[in-house]
DRENKE-479742 format. One line per field, with one value per residue: residue number from 0; x, y, z of N, C-alpha, C in turn. Coordinates in Angstrom, 1 decimal. Atoms other than C-alpha are relative to their C-alpha. Layout:
BEGIN
resi: NUM ...
n_c1: X ...
n_c2: Y ...
n_c3: Z ...
ca_c1: X ...
ca_c2: Y ...
ca_c3: Z ...
c_c1: X ...
c_c2: Y ...
c_c3: Z ...
This chain:
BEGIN
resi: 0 1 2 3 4 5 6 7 8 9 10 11 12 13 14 15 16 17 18 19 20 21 22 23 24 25 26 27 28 29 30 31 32 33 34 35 36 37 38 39 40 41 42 43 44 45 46 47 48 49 50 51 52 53 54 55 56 57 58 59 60 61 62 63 64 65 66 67 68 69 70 71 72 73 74 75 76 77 78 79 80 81 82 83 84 85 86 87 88 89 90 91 92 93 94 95 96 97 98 99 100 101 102 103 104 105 106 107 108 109 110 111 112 113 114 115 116 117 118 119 120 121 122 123 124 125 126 127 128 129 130 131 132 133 134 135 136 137 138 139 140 141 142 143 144 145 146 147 148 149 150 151 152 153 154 155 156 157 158 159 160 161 162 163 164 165 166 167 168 169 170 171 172 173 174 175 176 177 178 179 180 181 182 183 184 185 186 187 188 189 190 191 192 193 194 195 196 197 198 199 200 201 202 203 204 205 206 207 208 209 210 211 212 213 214 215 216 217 218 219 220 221 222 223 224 225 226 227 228 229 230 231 232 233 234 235 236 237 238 239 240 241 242 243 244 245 246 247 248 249 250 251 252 253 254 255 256 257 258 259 260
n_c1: 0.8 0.3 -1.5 -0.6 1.5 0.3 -1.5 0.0 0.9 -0.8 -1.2 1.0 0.8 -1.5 -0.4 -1.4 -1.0 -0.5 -1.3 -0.4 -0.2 -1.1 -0.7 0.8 -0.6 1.1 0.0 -0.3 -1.6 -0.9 -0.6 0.9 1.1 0.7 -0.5 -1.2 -0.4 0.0 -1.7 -0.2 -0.4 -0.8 -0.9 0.3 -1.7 0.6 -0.4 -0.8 0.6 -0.9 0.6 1.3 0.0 -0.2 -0.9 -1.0 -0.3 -0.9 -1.5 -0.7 0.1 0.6 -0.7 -0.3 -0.9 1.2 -0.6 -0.7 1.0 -0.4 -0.9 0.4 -1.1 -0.3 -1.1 -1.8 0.0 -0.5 -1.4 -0.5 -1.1 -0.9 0.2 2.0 1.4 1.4 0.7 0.7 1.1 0.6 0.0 -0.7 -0.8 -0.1 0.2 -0.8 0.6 0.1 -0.2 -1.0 -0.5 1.0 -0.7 1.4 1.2 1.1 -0.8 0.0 -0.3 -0.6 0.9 -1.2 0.8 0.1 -1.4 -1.5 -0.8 -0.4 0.9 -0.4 0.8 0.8 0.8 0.7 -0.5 -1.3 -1.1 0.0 -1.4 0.3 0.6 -1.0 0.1 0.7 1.9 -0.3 0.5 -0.9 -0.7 -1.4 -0.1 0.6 1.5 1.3 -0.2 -1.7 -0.8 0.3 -0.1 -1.4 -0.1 -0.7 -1.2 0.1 -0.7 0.8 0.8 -0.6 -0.5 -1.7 -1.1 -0.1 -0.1 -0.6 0.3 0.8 1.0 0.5 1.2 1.2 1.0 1.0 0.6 -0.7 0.6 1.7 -0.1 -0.5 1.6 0.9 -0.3 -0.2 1.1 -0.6 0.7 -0.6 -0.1 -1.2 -1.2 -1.4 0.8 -0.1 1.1 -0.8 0.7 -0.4 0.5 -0.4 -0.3 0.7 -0.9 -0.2 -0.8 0.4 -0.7 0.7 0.1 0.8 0.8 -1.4 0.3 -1.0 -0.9 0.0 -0.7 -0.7 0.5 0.1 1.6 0.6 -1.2 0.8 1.5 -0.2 -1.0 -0.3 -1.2 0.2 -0.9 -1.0 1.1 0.5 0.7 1.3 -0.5 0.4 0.7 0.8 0.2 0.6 1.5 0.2 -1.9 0.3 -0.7 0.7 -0.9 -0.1 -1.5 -1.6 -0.3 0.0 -1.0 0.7 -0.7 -0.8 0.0 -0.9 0.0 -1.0 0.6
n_c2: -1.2 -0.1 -0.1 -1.6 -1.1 -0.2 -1.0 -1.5 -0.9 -1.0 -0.8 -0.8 -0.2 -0.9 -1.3 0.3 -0.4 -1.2 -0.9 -1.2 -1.3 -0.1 1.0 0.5 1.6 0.7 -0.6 1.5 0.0 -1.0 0.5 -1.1 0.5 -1.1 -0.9 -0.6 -0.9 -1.2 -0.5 -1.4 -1.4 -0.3 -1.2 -1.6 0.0 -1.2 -1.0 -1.4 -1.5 -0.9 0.2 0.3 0.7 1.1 -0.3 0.7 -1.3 -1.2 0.2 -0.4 0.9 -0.6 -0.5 -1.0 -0.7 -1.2 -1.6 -1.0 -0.9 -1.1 -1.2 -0.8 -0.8 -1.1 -0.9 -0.2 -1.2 -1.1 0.2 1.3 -1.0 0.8 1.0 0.5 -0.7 -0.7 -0.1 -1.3 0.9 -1.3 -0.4 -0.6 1.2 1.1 1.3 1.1 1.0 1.0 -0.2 -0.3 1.4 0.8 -0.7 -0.2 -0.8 1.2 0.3 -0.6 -0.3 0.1 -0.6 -0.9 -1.4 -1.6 -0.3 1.1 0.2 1.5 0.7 0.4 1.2 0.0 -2.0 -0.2 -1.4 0.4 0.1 -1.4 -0.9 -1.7 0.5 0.3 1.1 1.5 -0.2 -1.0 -1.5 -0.7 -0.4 -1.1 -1.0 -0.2 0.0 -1.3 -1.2 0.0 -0.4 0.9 0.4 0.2 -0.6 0.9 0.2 0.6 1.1 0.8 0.2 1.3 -0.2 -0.8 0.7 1.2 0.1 -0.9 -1.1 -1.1 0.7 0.5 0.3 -0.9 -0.6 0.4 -0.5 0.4 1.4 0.2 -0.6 1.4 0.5 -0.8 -0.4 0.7 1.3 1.2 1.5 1.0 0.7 1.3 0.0 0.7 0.7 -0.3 -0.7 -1.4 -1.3 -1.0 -1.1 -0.5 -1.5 -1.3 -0.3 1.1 0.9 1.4 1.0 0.9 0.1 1.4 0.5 0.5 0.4 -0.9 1.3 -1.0 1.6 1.3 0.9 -0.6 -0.7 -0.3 0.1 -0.3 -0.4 -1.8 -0.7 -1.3 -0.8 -1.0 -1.0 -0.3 -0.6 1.1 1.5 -0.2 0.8 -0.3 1.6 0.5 1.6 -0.2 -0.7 -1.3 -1.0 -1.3 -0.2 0.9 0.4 1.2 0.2 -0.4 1.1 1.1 0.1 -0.4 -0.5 -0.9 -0.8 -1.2 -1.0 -1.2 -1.2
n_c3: 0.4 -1.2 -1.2 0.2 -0.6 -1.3 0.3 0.7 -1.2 -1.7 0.8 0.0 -1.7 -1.1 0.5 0.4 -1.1 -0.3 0.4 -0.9 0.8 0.5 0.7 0.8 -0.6 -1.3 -1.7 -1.1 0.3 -0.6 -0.9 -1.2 -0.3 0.0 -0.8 -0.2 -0.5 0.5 0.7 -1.0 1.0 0.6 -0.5 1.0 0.6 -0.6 1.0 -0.3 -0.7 0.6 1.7 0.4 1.0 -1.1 -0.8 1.5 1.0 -0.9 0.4 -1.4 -1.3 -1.6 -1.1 1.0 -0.1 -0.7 0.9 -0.9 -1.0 0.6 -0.7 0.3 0.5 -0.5 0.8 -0.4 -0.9 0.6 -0.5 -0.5 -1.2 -0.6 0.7 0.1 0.4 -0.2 1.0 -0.4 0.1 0.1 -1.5 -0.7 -0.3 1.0 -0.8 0.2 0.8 -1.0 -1.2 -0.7 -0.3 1.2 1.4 0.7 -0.7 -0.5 -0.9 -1.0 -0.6 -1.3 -0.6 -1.6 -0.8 0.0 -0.7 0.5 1.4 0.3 -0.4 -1.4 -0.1 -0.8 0.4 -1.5 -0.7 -1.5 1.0 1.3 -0.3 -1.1 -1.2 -1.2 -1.2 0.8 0.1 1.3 -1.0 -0.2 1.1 -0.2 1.3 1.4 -0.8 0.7 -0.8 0.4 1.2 0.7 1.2 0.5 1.2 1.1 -0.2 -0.9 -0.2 0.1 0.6 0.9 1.3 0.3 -0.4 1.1 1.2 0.3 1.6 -0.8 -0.7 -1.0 -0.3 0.2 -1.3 0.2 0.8 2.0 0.2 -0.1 1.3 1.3 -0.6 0.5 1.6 0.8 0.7 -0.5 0.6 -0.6 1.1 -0.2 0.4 -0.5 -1.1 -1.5 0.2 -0.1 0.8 0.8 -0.2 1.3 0.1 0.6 1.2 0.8 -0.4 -0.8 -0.6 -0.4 -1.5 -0.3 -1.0 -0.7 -1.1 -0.7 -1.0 -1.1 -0.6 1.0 1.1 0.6 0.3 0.5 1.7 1.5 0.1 -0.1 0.2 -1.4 0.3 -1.2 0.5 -1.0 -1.0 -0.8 -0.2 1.3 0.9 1.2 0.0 1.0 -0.3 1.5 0.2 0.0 -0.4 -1.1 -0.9 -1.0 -0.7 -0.8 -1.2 0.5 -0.1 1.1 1.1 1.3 1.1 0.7 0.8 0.1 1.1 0.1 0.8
ca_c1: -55.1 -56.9 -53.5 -52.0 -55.6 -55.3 -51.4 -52.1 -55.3 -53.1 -50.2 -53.0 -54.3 -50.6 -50.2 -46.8 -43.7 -42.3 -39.4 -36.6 -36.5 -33.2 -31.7 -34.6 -34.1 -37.4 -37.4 -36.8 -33.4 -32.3 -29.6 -31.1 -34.3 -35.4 -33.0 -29.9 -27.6 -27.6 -23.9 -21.7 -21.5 -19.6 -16.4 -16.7 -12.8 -12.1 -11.2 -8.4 -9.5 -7.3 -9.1 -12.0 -10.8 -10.6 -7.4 -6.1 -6.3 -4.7 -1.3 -0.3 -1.6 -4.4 -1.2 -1.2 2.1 0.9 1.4 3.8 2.5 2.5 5.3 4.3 6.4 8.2 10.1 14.2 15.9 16.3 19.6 22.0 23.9 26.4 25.8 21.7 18.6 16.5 13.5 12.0 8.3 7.7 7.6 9.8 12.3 13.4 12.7 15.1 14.1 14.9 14.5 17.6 19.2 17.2 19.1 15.7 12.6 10.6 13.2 12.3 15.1 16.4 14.4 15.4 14.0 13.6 16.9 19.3 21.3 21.7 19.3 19.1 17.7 15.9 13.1 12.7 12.5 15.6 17.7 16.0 18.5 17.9 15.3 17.1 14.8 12.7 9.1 10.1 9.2 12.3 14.3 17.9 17.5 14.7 11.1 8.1 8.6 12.6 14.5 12.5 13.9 16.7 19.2 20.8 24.4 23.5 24.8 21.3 19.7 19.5 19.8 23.0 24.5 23.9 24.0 25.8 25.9 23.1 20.8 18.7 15.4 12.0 10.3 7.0 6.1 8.0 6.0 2.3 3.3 4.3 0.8 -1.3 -0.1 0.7 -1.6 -1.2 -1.9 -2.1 -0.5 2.8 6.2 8.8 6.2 6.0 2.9 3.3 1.9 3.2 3.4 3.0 4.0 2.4 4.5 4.2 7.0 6.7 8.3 7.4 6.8 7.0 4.6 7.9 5.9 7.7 9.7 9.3 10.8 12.0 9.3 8.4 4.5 2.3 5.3 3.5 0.2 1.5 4.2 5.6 8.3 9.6 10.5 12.9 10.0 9.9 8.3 6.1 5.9 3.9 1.2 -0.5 -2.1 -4.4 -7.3 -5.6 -2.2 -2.1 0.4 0.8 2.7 4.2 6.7 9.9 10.9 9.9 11.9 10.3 11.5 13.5 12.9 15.5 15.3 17.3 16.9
ca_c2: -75.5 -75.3 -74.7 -71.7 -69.7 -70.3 -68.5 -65.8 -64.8 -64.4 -63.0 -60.4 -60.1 -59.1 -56.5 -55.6 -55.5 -52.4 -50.9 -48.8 -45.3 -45.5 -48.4 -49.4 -53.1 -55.1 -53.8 -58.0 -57.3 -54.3 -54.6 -51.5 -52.5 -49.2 -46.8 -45.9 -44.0 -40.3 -39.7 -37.3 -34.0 -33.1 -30.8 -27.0 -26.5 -23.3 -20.0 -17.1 -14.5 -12.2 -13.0 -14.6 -17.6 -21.4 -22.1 -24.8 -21.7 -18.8 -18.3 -17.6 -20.8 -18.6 -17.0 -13.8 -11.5 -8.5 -4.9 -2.8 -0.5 2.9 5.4 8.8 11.7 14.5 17.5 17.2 19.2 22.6 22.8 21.3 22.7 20.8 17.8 17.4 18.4 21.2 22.2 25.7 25.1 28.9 29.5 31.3 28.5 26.0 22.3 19.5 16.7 13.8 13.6 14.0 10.3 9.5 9.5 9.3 11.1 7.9 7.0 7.3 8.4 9.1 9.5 12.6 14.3 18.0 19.3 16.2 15.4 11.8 9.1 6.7 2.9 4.4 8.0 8.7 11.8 10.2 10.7 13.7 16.8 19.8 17.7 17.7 15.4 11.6 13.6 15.9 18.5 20.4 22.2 24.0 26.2 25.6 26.3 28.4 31.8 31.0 30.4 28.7 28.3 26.4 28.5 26.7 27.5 26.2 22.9 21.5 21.9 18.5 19.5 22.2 19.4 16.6 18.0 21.2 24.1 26.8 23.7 23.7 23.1 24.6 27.0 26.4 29.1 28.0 24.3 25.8 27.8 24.4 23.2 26.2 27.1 23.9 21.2 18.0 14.4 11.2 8.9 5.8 6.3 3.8 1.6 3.7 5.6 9.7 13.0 14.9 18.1 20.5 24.4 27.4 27.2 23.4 21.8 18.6 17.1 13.7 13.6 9.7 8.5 7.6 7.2 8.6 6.2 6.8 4.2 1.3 0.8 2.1 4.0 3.9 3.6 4.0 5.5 9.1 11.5 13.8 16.5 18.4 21.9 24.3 26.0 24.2 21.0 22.2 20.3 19.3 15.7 13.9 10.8 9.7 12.0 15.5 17.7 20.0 21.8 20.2 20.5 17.5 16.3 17.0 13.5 11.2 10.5 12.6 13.3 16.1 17.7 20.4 23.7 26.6 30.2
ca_c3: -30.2 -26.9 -25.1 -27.4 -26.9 -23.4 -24.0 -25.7 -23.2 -20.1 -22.2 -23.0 -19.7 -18.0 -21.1 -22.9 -21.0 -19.4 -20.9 -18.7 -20.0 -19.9 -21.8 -23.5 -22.1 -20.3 -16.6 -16.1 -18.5 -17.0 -14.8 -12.6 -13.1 -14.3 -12.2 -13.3 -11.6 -12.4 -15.0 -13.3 -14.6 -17.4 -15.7 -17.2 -18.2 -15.6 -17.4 -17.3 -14.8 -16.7 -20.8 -20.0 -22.1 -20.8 -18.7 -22.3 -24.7 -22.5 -24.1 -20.3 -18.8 -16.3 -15.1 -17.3 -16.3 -13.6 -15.6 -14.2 -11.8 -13.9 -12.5 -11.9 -13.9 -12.4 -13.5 -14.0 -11.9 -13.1 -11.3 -9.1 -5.3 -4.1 -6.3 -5.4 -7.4 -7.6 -8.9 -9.4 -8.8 -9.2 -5.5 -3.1 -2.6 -5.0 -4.0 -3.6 -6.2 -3.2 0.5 2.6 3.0 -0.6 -4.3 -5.9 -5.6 -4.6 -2.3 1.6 2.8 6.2 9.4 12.1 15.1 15.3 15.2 14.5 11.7 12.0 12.0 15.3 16.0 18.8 18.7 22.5 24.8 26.9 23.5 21.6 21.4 23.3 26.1 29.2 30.9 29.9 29.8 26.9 29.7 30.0 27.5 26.9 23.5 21.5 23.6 22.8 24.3 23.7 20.3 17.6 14.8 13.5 11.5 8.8 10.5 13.6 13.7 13.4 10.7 8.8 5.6 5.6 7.8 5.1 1.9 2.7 -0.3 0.6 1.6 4.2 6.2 4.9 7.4 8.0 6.1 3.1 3.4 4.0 0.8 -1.2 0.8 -0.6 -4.0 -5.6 -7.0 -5.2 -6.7 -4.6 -6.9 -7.4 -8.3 -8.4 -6.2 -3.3 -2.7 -2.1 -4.0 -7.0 -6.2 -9.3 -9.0 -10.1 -13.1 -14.3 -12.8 -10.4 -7.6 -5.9 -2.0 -0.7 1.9 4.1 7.1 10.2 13.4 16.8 19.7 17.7 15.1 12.4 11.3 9.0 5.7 2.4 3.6 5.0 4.8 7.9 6.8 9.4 8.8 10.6 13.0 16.2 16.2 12.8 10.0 7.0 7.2 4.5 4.2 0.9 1.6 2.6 3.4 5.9 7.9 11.5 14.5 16.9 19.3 18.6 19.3 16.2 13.3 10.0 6.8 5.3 2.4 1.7 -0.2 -1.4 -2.4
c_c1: -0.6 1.2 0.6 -0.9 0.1 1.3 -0.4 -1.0 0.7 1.1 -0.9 -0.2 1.2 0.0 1.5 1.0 1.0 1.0 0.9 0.0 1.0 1.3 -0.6 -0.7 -1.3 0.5 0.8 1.7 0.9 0.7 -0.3 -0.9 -1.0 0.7 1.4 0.4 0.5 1.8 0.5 0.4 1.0 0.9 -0.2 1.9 -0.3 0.7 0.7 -0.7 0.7 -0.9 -1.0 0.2 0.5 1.8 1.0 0.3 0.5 1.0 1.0 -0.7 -1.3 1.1 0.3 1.3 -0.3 0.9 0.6 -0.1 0.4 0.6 -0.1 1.2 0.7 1.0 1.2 0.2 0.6 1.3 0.4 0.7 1.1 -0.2 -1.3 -0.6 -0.4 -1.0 -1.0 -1.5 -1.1 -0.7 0.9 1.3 -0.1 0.2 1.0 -0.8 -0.4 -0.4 1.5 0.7 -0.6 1.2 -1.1 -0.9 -0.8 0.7 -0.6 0.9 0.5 -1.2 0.7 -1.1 0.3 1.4 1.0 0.0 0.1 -1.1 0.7 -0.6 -1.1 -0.8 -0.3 0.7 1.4 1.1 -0.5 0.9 -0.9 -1.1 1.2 -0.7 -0.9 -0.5 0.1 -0.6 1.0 1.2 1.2 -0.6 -1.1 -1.4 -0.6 0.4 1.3 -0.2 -0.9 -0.3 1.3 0.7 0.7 1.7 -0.2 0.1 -1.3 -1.0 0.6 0.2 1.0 0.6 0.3 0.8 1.2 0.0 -0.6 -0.9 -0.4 -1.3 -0.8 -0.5 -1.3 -1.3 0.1 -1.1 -1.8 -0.1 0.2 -1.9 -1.4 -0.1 0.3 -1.2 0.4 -1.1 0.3 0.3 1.3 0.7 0.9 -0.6 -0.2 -1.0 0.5 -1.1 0.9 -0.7 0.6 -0.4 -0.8 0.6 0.3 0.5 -0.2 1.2 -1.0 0.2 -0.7 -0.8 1.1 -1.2 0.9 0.3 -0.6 0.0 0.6 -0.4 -0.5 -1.8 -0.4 1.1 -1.0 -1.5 0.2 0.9 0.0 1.0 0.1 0.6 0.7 -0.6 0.0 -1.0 -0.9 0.4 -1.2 -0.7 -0.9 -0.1 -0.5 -1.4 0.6 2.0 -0.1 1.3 -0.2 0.8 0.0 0.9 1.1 1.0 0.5 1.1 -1.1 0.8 0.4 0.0 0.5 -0.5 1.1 -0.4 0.7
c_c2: 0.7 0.8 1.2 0.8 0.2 1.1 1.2 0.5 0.0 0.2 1.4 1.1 0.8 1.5 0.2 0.2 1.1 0.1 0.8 0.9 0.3 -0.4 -0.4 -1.4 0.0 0.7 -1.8 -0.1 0.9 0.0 0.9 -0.2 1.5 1.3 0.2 0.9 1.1 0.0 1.2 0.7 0.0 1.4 1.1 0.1 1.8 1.1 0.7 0.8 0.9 0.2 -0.7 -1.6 -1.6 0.0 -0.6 1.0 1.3 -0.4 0.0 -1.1 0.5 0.8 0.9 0.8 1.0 1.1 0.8 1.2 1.5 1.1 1.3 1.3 1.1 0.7 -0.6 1.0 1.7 1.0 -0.6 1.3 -1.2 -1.5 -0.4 1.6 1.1 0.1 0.9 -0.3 1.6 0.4 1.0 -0.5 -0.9 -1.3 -1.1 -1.3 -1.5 0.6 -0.1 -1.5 -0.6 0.1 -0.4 0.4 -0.7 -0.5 0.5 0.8 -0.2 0.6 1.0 0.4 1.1 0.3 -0.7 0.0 -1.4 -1.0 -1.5 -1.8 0.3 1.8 -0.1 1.7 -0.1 0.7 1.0 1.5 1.0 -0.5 -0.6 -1.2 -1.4 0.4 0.5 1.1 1.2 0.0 0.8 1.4 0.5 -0.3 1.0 0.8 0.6 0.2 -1.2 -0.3 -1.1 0.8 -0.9 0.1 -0.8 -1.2 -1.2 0.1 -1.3 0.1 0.7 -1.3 -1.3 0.0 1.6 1.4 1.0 -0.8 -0.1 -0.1 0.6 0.7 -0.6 0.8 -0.6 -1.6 0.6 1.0 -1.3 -0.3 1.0 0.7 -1.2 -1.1 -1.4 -1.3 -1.2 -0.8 -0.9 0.7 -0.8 -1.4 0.2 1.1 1.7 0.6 0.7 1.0 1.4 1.5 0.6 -0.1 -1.5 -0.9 -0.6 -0.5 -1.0 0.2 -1.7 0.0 -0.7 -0.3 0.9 -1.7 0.7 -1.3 -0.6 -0.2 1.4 0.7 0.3 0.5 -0.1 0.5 1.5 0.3 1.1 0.8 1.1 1.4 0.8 1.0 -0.9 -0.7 0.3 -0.7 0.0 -1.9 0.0 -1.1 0.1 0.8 1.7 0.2 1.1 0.3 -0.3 0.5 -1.5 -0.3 -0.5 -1.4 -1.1 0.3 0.4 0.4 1.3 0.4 1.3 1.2 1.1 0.9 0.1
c_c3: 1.1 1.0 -0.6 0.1 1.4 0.3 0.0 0.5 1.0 -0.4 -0.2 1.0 0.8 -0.7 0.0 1.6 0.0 0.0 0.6 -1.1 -0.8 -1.2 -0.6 0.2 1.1 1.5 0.7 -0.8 -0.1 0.8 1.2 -0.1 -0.2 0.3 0.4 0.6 -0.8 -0.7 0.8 -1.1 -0.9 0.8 -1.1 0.1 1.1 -1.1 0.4 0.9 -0.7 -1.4 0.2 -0.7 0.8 0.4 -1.5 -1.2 0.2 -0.5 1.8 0.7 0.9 0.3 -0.5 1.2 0.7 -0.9 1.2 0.2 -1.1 1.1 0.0 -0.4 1.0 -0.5 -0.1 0.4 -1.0 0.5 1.0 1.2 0.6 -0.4 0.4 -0.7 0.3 -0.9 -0.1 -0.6 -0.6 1.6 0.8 0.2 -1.3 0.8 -0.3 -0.7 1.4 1.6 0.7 0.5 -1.1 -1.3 -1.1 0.2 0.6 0.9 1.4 0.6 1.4 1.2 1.3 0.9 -0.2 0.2 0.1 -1.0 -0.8 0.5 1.1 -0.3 0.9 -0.1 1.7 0.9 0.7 -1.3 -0.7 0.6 0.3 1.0 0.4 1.1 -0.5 -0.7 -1.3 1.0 0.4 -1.4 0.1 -0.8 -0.2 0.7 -0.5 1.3 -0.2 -1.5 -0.4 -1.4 -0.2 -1.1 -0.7 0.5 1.5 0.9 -0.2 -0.6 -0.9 -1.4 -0.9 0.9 -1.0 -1.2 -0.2 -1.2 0.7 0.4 1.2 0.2 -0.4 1.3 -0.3 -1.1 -1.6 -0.1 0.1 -1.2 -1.6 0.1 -0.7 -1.1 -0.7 0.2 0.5 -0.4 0.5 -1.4 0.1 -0.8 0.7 1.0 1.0 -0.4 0.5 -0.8 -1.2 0.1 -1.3 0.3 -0.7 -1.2 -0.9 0.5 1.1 0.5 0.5 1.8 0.6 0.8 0.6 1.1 1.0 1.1 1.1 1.2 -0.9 -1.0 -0.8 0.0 -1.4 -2.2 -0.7 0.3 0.4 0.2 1.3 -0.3 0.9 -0.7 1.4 1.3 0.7 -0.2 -1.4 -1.1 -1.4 -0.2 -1.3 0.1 -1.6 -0.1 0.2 0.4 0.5 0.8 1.6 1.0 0.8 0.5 -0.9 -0.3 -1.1 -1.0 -1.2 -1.1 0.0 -1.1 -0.5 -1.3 0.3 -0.6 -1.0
């Protein structure tokens, strides 16, 4: 009797025994002893960037299909010269639907210097027509003060030598008249960047962003457009902020853009 009183006062005395939080289990029959280790995270399942919706419920896996790039419209031609396009824009000139080495309006084309016909592997003063010497410092024909135009019979206009018919090169007048009467919209066709250019009268052609050549390599393809017209070295630049009439050495390789009266 003596002996369980003496028990149950220093059973008392210690006070119950401490519980883990975790398990419930004495601290002396816990196998942590109080201090489980933290569970790892539950993974978050990742989601479509496309729907929003987890990657297991996406009918596309995460890997939805990309939409195809919207193609920008342009008139049909409202007639034909020697089997190419036109397209009366209500201008002075009626415009070739393509570029000149193109069979689509989104097509780059062919690239020339001033006054050739035929495109090269190489754009240098040693090899541009009518410079007689490396520098582009010396000329036969076609110099300021001299002769500066190309006529369309003249063996070097690129677009009566190409396409033949009444086709040939824009003056510069004729391009800073496209430049200042029509409505120009940077915009895609076909996947190639460029401008729809919409006439006084509705009708729309497309002008690629060809880029131009000049040495061996190429420049600046799908961001701006160079069209030479038949005015020494004058031509016609745009990039995605503006369009402006330009001149520049005679040299590079620039697009072609043909018209007819």
């Amino acid at each position: 009797m003596v002996f369980a009183l003496a028990f149950s006062v220093e059973t008392q005395a210690q006070g119950p025994s401490k519980k883990c939080p975790t398990c419930g289990l004495s601290m002396a029959k816990c196998q942590y002893k109080g201090k489980h280790p933290k569970p790892a995270p539950t993974p978050t399942e990742k989601k479509c960037a496309t729907c929003g919706k987890p990657v297991s419920k996406c009918q596309y896996g995460g890997s939805h299909p990309k939409p195809k790039p919207v193609s920008a419209k342009v008139s049909e031609p409202t007639g034909y010269d020697n089997g190419h396009g036109y397209v009366d824009l209500g201008l002075s000139v009626k415009w070739a639907t393509c570029n000149v080495g193109a069979s689509k309006p989104e097509d780059y084309g062919g690239y020339y210097a001033w006054g050739e016909t035929s495109t090269k592997s190489e754009y240098t003063w040693g090899n541009c027509f009518d410079c007689l010497d490396d520098n582009g410092g010396s000329w036969s024909i076609y110099k300021k003060g001299g002769k500066t135009k190309l006529e369309p019979n003249s063996g070097h206009d690129t677009a009566r030598q190409n396409w033949g018919g009444t086709w040939r090169m824009p003056t510069i007048k004729e391009l800073e008249e496209l430049n200042d009467k029509c409505t120009w919209k940077r915009t895609t066709k076909g996947g190639h960047n460029g401008y729809v250019v919409t006439g006084p009268n509705g009708n729309m052609i497309f002008l690629p962003a060809a880029g131009f050549r000049g040495g061996t390599s190429s420049y600046d393809v799908g961001e701006e457009g160079r069209y030479w017209s038949s005015t020494l070295a004058d031509g016609l630049y745009f990039d995605s902020g503006y369009h402006i009439p330009f001149g520049c050495s005679r040299r590079y390789g620039f697009s072609v853009r043909p018209v007819t009266d």
